[in-house]
DOVEX-832765 format. One record per residue: residue in one letter; x, y, z of N, C-alpha, C, O, CB in turn; residue number from 1. Coordinates in steps of 0.2 Angstrom, whole numbers. Glycine has a CB too. Layout:
BEGIN
  residu   n.px   n.py   n.pz  ca.px  ca.py  ca.pz   c.px   c.py   c.pz   o.px   o.py   o.pz  cb.px  cb.py  cb.pz  num
       A      X      Y      Z      X      Y      Z      X      Y      Z      X      Y      Z      X      Y      Z  NUM
...
This chain:
BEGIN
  residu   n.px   n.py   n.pz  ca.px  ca.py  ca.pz   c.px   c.py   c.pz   o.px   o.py   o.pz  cb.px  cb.py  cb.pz  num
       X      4     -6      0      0      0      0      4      6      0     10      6      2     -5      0      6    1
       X      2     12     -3      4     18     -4      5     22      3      0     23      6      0     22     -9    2
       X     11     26      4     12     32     10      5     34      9      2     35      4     17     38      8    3
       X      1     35     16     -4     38     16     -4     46     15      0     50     18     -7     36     21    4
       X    -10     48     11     -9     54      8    -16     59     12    -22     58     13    -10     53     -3    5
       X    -14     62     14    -19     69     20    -19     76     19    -14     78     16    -16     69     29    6
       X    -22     79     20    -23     86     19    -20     91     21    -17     97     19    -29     87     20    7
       X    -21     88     29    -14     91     33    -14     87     40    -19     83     42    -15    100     35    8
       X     -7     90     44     -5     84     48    -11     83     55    -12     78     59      4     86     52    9
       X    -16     89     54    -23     89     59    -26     83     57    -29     79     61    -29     95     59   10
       X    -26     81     50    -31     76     49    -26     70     50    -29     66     54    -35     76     41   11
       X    -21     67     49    -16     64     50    -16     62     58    -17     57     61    -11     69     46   12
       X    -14     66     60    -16     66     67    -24     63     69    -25     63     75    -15     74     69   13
       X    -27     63     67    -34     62     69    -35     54     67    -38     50     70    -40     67     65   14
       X    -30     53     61    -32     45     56    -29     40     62    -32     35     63    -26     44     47   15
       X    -21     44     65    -17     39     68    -22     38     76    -21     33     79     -8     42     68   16
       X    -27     44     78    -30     41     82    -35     36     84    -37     33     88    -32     45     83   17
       X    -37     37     74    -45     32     75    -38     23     73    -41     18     74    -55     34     65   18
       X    -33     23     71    -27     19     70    -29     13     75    -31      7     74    -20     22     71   19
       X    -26     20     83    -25     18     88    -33     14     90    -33      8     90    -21     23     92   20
       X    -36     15     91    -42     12     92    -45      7     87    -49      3     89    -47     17     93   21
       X    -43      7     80    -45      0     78    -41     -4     81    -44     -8     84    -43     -2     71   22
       X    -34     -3     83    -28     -6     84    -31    -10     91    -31    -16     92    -22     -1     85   23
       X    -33     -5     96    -36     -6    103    -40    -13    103    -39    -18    106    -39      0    105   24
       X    -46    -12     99    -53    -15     96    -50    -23     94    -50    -28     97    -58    -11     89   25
       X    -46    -23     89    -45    -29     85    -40    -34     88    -40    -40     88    -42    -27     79   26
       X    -35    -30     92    -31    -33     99    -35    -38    104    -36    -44    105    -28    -27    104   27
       X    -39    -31    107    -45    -38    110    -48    -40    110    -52    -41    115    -46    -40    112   28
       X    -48    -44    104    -52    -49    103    -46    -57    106    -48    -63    108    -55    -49     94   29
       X    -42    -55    104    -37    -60    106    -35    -59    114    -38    -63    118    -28    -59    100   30
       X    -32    -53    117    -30    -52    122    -35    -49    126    -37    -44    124    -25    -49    123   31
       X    -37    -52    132    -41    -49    138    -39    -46    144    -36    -50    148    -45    -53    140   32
       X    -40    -39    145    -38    -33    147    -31    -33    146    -28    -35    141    -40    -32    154   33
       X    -27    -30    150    -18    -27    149    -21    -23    146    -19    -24    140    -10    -31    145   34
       X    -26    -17    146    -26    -11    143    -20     -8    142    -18     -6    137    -31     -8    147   35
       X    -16     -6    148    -10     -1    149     -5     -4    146      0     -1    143     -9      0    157   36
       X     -5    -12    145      1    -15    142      1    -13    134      5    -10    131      0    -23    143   37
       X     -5    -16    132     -8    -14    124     -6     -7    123     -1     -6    119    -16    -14    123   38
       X     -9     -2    125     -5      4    125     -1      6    126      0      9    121     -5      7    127   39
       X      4      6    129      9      6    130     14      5    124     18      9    121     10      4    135   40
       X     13     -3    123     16     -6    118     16     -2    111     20     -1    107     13    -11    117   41
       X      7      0    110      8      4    104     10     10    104     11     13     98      3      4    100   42
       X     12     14    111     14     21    109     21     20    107     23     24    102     13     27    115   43
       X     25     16    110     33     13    110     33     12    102     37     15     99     34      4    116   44
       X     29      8     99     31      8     91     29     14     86     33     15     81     29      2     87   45
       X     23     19     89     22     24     84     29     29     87     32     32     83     13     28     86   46
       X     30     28     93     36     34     94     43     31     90     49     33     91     38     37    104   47
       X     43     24     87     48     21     86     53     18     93     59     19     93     51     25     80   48
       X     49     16     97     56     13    103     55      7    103     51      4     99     56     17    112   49
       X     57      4    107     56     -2    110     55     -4    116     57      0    120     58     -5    110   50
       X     52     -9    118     48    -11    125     51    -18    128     51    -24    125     38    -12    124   51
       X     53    -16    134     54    -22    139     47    -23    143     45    -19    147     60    -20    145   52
       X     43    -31    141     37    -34    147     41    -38    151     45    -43    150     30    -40    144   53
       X     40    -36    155     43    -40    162     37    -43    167     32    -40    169     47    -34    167   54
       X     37    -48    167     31    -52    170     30    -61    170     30    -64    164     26    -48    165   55
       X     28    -64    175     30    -71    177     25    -76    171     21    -73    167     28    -73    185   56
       X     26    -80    171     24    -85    164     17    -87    166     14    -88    172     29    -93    162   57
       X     16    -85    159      9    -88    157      5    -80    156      0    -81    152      5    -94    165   58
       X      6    -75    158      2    -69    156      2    -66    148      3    -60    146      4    -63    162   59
       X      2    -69    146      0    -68    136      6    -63    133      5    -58    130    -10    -64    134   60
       X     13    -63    136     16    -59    135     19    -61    128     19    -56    124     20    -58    141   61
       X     21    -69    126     21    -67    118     15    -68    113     15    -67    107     26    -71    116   62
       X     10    -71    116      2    -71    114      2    -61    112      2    -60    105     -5    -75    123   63
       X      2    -56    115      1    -53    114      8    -48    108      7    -44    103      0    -52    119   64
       X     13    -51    111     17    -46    102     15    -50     97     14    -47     91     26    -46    101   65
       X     15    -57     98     12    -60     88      7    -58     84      7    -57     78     11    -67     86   66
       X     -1    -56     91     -6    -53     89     -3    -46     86     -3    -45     80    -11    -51     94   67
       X      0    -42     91      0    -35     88      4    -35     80      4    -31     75      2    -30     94   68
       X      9    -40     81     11    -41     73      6    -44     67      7    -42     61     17    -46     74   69
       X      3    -47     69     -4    -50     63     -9    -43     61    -12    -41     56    -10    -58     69   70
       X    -10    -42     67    -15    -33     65    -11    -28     62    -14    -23     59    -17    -29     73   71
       X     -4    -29     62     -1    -24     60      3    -25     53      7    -21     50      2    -21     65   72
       X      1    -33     50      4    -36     44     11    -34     45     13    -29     41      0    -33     37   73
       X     16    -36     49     23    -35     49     26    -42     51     23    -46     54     25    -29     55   74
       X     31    -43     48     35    -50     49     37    -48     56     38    -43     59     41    -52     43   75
       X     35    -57     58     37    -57     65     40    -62     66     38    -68     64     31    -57     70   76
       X     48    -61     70     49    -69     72     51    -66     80     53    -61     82     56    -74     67   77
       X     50    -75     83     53    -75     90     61    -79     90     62    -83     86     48    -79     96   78
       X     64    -77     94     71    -78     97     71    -81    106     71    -76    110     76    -69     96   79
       X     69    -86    107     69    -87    112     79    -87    115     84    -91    113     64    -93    113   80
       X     79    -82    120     85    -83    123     87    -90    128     83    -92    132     86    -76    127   81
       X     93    -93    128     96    -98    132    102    -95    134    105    -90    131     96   -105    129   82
       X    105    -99    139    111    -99    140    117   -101    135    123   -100    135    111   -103    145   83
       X    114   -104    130    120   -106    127    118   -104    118    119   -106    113    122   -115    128   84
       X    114    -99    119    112    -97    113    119    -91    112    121    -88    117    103    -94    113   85
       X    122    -89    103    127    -85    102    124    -78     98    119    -77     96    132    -89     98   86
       X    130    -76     99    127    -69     94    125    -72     87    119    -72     85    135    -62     92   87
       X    128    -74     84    129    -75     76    119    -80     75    116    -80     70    138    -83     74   88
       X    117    -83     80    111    -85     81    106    -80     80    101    -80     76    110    -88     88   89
       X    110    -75     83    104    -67     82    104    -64     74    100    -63     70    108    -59     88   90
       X    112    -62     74    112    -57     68    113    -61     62    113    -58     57    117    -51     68   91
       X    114    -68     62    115    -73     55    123    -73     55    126    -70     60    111    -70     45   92
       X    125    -76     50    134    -77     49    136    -80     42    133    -85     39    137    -83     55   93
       X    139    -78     41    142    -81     33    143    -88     31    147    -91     34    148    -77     31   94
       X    140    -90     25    141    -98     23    145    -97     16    145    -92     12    131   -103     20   95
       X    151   -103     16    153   -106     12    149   -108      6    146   -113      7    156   -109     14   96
       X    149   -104      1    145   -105     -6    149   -110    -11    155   -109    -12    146    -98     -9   97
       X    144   -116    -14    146   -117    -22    154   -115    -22    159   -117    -21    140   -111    -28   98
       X    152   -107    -26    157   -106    -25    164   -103    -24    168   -100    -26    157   -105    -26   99
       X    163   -106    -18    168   -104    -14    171    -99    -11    177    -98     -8    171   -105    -15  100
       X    162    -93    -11    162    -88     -8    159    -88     -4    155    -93     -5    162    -83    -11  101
       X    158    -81      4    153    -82      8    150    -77      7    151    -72      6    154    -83     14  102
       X    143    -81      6    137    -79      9    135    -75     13    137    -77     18    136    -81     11  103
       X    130    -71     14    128    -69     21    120    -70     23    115    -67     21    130    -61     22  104
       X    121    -76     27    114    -78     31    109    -75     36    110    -77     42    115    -82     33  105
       X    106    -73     35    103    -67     38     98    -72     45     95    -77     46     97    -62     32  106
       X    100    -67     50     99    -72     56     90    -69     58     87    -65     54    106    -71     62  107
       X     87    -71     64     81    -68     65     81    -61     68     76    -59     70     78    -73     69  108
       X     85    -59     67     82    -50     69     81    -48     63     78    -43     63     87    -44     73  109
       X     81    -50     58     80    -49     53     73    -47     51     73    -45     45     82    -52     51  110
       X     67    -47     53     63    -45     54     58    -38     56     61    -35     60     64    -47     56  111
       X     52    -34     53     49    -31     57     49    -30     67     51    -27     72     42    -33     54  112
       X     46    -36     67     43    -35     75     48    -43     78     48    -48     76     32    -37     77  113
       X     51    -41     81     57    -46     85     55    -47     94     55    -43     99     67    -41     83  114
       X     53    -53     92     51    -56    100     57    -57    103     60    -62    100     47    -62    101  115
       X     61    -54    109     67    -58    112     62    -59    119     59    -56    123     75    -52    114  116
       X     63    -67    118     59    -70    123     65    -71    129     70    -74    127     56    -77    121  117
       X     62    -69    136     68    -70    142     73    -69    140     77    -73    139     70    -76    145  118
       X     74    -61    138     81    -58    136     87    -60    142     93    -61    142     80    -48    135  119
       X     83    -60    149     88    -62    156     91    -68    155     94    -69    160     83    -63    164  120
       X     92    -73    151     93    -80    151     98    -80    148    102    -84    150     87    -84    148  121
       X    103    -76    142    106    -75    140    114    -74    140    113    -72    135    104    -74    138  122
       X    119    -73    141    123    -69    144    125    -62    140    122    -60    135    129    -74    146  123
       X    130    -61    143    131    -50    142    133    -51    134    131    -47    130    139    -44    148  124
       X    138    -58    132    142    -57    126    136    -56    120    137    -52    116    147    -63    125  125
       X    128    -62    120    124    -63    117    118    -56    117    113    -54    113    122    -70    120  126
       X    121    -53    121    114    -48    124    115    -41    121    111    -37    119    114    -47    134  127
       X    123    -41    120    126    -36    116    126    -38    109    131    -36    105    133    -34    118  128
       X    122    -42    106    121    -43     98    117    -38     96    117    -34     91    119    -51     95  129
       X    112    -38    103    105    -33    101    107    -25    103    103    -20    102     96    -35    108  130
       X    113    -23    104    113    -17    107    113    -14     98    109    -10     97    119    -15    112  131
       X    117    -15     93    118    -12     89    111    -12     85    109     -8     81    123    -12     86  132
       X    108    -17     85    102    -18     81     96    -14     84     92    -12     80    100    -26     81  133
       X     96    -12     89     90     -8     91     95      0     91     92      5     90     86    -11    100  134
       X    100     -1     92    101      9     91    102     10     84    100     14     81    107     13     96  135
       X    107      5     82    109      9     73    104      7     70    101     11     67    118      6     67  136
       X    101      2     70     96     -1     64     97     -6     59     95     -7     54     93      5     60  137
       X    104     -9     62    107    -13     57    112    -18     61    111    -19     67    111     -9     53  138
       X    115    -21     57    120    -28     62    125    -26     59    124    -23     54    119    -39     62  139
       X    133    -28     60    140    -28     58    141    -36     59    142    -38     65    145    -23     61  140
       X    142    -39     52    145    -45     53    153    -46     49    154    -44     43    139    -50     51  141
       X    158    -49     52    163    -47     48    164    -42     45    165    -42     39    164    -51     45  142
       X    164    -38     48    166    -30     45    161    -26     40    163    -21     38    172    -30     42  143
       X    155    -28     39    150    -27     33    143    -26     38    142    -31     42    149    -34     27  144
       X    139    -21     38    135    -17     40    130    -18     34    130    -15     28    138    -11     42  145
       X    124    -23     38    116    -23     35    112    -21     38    111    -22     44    113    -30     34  146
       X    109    -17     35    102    -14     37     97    -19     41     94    -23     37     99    -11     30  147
       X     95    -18     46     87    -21     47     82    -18     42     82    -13     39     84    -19     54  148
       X     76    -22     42     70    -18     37     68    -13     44     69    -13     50     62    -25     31  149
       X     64     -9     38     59     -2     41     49     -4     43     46     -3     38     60      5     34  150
       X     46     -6     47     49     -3     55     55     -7     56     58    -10     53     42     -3     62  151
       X     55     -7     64     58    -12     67     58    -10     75     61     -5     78     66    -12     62  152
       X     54    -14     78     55    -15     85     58    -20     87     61    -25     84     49    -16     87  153
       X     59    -19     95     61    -27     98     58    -27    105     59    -24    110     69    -28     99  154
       X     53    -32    104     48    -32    112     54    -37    116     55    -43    115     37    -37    110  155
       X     56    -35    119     61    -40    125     55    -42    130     51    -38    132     67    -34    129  156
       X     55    -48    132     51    -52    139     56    -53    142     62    -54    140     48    -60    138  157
       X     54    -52    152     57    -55    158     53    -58    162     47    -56    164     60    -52    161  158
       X     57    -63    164     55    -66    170     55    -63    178     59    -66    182     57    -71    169  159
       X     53    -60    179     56    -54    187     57    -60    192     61    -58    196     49    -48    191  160
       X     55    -66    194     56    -69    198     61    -74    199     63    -75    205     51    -70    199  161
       X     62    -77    192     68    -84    194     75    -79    191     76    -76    186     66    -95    186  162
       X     79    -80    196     84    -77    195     90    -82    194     96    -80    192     85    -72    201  163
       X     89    -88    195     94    -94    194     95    -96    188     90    -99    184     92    -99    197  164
       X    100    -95    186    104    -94    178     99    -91    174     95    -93    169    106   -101    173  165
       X     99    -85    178    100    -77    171    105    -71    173    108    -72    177     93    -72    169  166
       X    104    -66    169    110    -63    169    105    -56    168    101    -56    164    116    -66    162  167
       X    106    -51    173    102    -45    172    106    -41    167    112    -40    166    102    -41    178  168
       X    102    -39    164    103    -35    159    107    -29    160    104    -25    164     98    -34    157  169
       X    115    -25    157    117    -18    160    113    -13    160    108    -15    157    121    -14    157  170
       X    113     -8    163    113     -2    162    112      1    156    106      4    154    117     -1    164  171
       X    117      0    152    117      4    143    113     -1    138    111      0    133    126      5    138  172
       X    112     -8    142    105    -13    137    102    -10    140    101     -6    135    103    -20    138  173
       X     98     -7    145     91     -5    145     88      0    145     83      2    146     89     -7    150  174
       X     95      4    144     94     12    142     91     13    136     87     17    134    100     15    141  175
       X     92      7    130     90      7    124     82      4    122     79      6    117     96      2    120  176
       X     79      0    127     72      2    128     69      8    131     72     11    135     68     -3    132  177
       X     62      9    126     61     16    128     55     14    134     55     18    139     58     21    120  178
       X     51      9    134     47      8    141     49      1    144     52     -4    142     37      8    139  179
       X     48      1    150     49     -5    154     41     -7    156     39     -3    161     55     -3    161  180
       X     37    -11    153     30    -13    156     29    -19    159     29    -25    156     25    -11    151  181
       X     28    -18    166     26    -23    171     20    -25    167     17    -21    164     25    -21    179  182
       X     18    -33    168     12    -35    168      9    -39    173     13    -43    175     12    -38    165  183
       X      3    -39    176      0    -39    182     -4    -45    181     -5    -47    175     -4    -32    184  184
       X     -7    -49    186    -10    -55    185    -18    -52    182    -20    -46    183    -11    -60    193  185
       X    -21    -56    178    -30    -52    177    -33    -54    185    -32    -58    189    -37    -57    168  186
       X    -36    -50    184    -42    -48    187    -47    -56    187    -46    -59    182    -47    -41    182  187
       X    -50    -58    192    -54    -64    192    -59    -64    185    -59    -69    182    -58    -64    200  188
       X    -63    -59    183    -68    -58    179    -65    -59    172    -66    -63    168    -72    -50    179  189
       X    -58    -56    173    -53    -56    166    -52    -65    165    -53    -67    160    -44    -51    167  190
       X    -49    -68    170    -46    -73    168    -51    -78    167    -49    -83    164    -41    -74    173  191
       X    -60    -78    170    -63    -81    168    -64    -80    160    -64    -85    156    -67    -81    171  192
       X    -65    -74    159    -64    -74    153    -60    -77    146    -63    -77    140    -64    -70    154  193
       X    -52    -78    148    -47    -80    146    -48    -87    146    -45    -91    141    -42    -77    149  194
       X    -51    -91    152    -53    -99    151    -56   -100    146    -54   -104    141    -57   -102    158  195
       X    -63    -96    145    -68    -98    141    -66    -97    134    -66   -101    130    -74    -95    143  196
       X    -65    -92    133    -59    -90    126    -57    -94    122    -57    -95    116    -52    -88    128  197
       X    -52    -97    128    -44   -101    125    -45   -111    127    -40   -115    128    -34    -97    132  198
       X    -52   -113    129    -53   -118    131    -58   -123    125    -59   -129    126    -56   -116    139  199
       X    -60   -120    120    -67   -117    114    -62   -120    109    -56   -119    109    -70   -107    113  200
       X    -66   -124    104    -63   -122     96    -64   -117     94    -60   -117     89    -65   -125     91  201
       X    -66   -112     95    -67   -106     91    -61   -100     92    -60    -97     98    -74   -103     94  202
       X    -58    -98     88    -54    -96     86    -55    -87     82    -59    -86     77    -52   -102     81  203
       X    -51    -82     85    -53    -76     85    -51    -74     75    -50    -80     72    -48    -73     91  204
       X    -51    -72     73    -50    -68     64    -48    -64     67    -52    -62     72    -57    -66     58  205
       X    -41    -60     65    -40    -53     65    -39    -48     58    -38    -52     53    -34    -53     69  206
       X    -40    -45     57    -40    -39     54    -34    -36     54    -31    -35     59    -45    -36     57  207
       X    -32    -34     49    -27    -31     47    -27    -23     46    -30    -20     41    -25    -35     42  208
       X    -23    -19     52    -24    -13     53    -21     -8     47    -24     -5     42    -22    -13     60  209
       X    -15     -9     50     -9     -4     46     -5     -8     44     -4    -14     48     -5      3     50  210
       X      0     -7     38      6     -8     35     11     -6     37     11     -2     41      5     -6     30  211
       X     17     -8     34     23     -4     38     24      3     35     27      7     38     29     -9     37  212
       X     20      4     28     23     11     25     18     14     31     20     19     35     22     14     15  213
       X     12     13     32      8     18     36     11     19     42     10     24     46      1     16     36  214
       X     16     12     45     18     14     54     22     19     54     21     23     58     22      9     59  215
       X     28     19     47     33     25     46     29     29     45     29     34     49     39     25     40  216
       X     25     30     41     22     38     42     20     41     48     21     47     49     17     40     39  217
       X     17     37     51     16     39     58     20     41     63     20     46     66     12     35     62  218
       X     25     37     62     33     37     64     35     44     64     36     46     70     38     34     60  219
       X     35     47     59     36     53     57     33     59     61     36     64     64     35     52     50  220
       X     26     57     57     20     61     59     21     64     70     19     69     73     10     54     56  221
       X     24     58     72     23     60     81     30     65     80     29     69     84     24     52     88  222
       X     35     65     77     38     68     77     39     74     75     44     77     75     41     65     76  223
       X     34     77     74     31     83     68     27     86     74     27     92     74     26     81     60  224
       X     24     85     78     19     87     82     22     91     86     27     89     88     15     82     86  225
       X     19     99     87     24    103     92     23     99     99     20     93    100     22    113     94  226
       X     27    104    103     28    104    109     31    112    112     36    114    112     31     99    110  227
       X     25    113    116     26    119    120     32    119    125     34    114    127     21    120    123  228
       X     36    126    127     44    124    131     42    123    136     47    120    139     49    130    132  229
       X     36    124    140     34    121    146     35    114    147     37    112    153     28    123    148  230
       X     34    111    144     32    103    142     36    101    142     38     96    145     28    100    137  231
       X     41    103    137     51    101    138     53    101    144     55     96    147     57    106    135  232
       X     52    108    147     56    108    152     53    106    159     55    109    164     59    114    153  233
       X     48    102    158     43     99    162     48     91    163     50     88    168     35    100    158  234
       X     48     90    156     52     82    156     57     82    158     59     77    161     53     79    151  235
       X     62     88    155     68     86    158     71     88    165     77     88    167     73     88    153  236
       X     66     92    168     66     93    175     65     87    177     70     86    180     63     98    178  237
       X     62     84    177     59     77    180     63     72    179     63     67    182     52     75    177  238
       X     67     73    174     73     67    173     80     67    178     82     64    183     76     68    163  239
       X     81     76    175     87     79    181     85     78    189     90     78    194     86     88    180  240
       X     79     75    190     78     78    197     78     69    200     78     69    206     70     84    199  241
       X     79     63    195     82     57    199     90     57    198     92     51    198     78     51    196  242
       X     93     61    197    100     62    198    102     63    205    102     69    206    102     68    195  243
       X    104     58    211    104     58    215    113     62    217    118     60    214    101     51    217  244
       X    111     69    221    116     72    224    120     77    219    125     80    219    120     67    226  245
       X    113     77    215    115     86    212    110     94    212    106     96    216    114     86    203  246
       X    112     95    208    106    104    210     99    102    212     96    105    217    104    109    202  247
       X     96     97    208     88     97    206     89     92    211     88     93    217     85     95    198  248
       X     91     86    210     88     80    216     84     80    222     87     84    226     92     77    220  249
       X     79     77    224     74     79    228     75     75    236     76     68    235     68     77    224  250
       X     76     76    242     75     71    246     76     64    245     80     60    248     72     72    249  251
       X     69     63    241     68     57    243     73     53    237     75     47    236     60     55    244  252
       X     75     58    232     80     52    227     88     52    230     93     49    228     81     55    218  253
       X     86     55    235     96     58    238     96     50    245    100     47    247     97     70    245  254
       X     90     49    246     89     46    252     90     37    249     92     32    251     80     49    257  255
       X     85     37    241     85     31    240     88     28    233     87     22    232     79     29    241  256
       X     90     33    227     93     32    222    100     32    223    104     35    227     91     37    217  257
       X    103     27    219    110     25    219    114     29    213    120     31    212    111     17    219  258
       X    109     30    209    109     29    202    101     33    198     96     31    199    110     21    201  259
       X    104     40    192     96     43    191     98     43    182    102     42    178     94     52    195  260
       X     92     44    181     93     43    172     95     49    169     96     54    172     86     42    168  261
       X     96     45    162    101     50    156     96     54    154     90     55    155    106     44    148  262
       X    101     57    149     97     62    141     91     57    140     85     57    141    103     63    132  263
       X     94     53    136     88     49    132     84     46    137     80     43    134     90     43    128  264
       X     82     46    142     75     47    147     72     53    146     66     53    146     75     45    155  265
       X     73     60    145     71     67    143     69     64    135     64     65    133     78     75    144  266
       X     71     63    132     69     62    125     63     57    125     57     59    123     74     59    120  267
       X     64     53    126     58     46    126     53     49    130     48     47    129     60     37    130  268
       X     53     54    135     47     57    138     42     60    134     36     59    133     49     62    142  269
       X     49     66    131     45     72    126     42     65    121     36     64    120     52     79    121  270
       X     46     62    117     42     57    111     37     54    114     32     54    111     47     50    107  271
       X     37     53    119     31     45    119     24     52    122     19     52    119     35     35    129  272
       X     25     56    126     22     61    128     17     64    121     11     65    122     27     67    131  273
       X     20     65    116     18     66    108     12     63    108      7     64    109     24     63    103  274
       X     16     56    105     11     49    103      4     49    109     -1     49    107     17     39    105  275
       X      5     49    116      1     49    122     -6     53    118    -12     51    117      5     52    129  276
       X     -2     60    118     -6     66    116    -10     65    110    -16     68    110     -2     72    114  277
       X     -7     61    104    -10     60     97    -17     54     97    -22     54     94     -4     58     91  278
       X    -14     49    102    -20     43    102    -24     47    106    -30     45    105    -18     35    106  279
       X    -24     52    111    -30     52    114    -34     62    113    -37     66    116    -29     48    124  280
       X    -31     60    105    -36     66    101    -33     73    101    -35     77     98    -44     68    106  281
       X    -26     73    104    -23     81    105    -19     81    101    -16     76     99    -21     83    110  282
       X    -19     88     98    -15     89     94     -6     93     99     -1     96     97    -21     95     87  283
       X     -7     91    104     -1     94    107      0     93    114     -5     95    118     -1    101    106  284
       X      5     90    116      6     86    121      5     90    127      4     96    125     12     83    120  285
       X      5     90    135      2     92    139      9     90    145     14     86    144     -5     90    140  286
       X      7     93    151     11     90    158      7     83    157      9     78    155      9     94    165  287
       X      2     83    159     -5     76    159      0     69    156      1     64    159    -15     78    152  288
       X      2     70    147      4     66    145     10     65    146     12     60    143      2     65    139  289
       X     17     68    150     20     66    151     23     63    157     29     61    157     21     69    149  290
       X     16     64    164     14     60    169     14     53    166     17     48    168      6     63    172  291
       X      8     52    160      5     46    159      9     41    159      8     36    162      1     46    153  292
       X     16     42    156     21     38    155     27     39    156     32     38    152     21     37    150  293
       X     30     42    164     35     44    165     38     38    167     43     35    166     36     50    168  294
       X     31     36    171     37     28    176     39     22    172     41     17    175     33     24    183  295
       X     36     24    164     36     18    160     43     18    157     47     13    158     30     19    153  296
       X     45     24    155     52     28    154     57     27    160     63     25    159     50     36    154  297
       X     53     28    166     61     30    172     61     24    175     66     24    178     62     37    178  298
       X     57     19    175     58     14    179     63     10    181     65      8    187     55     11    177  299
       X     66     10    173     72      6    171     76      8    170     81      5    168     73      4    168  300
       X     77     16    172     84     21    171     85     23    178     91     25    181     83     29    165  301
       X     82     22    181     84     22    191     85     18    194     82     12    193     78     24    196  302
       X     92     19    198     95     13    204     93     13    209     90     19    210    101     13    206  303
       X     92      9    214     88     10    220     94      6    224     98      1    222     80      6    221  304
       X     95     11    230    102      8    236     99      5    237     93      4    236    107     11    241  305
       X    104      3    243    102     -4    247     97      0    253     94     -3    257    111     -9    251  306
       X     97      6    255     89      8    259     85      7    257     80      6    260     87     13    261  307
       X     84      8    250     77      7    247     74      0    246     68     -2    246     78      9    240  308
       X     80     -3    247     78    -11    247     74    -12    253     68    -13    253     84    -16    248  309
       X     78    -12    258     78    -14    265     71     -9    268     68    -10    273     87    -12    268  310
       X     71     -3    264     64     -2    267     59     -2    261     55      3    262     65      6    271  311
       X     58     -5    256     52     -8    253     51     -5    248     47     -7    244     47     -9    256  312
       X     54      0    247     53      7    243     55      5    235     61      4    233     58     15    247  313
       X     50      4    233     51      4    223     52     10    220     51     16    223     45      1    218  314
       X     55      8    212     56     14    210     49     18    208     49     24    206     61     12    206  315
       X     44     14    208     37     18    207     35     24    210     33     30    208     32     14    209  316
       X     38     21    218     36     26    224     39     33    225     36     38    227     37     23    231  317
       X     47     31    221     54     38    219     48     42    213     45     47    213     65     34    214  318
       X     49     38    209     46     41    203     38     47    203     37     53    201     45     34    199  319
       X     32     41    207     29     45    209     28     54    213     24     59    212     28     42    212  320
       X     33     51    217     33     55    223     37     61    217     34     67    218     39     50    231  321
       X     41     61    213     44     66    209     38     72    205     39     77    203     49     62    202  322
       X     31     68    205     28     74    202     24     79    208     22     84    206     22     71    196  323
């Protein structure tokens, strides 16, 4: 299908609203509630980032990226991470040809929408195959630099609770997702729901929303949308101020952060604040949308010392407590 063609970016803006609401509708039919998850997820690919689900098995965490890949007609593969899985597993590796030249075999990130299943499971050597692939947009294999196709996400899964052989992810890995989203058990009403669902021959039809030329346009399009200076400097005060033991730091991040977030948590604010603004009808982002999703953003860019531990305090409660 053809770049979508609009009058101006108000209407454009309005298309990618009613997008987001086919998008919402057609999801669940497959997934029951994770409203916030769903969301989130799709503001993370309209602003072009990526998302870490973190959340114990069995809560439809890859049930839900392959849907949203099927609604959104994009090639999808999964990569389940192991211990003994290698880089060259991720980005492909060169075959001896016929002719006695190599090849270059393209590995599974190769893909639109890239499931890293229990990215924790992996070690640091395998874990840094993904770093260049989600920031340049491409792999270097033997000194030759391939492009990934356009879009290109990577929904990373964790397990938060078995910590026996895995490997937490650094610092500069998790800087490179743009939201970190917990997933919560459903609701009793929900999960009956989910029995009767998934227990049935009956089998959901999805609908195919958007194309990949239409996600880059939107892509584009969140990036075009103003933003007033208040709203900047709304975010990047709020980023500055989990910097424990500088100008801005607040009590409670001096008392329980070890560690506060970079630049690129001020950027992913303002972007994803955009996208927030455009799904729910505005043509220009607010304080409101940059609340909506800060702890999605800073979750995973804040350290918590060992008081924070020891006195129960998450990084929700820092974060909260910051507005």
């Amino acid at each position: 299908m053809a770049q979508p063609n609009f009058k101006s970016d108000v209407e454009a803006v309005d298309a990618l609203a009613k997008a987001y609401q086919d998008l919402r509708a057609e999801i669940g039919k497959v997934i029951v509630g994770q409203e916030d998850v769903v969301k989130n997820v799709l503001i993370s690919m309209f602003a072009n980032g990526h998302s870490l689900l973190v959340g114990v098995p069995g809560l439809a965490k890859t049930l839900l990226v392959s849907t949203i890949s099927e609604v959104l007609d994009l090639d999808f593969k999964r990569i389940q991470f192991t211990p003994d899985l290698m880089p060259t597993d991720i980005t492909g590796s060169e075959i001896l040809n016929d002719q006695k030249k190599f090849d270059f075999a393209e590995g599974p990130i190769f893909a639109n929408i890239v499931l890293a299943d229990e990215i924790n499971r992996t070690p640091p050597k395998t874990q840094a195959a993904l770093l260049e692939a989600m920031q340049e947009r491409s792999v270097t294999v033997n000194g030759v630099r391939h492009l990934l196709p356009s879009p290109f996400f990577v929904l990373a899964t964790q397990n938060p609770i078995e910590q026996e052989g895995t490997y937490p992810l650094p610092e500069a890995q998790l800087d490179r997702f743009m939201f970190n989203i917990p997933l919560d058990y459903p609701t009793y009403e929900q999960e009956l729901a989910v029995v009767k669902g998934t227990t049935g021959v009956s089998k959901s039809e999805l609908k195919t929303i958007l194309t990949g030329e239409e996600i880059v346009y939107f892509q584009q399009l969140v990036r075009k949308i103003p933003v007033s200076d208040n709203v900047v400097e709304y975010a990047v005060g709020l980023v500055s101020k989990t910097r424990p033991n500088t100008e801005r730091a607040t009590a409670n991040v001096n008392d329980y952060i070890s560690w506060g977030a970079g630049p690129r948590a001020s950027q992913y604010l303002v972007l994803g604040a955009k996208c927030h603004a455009a799904i729910s009808g505005k043509y220009s982002p607010d304080i409101e949308d940059v609340q909506a999703i800060a702890k999605y953003v800073l979750r995973h860019r804040i350290v918590r010392n060992y008081k924070a531990e020891a006195e129960g305090i998450t990084e929700e409660h820092v974060i909260e407590a910051l507005f």
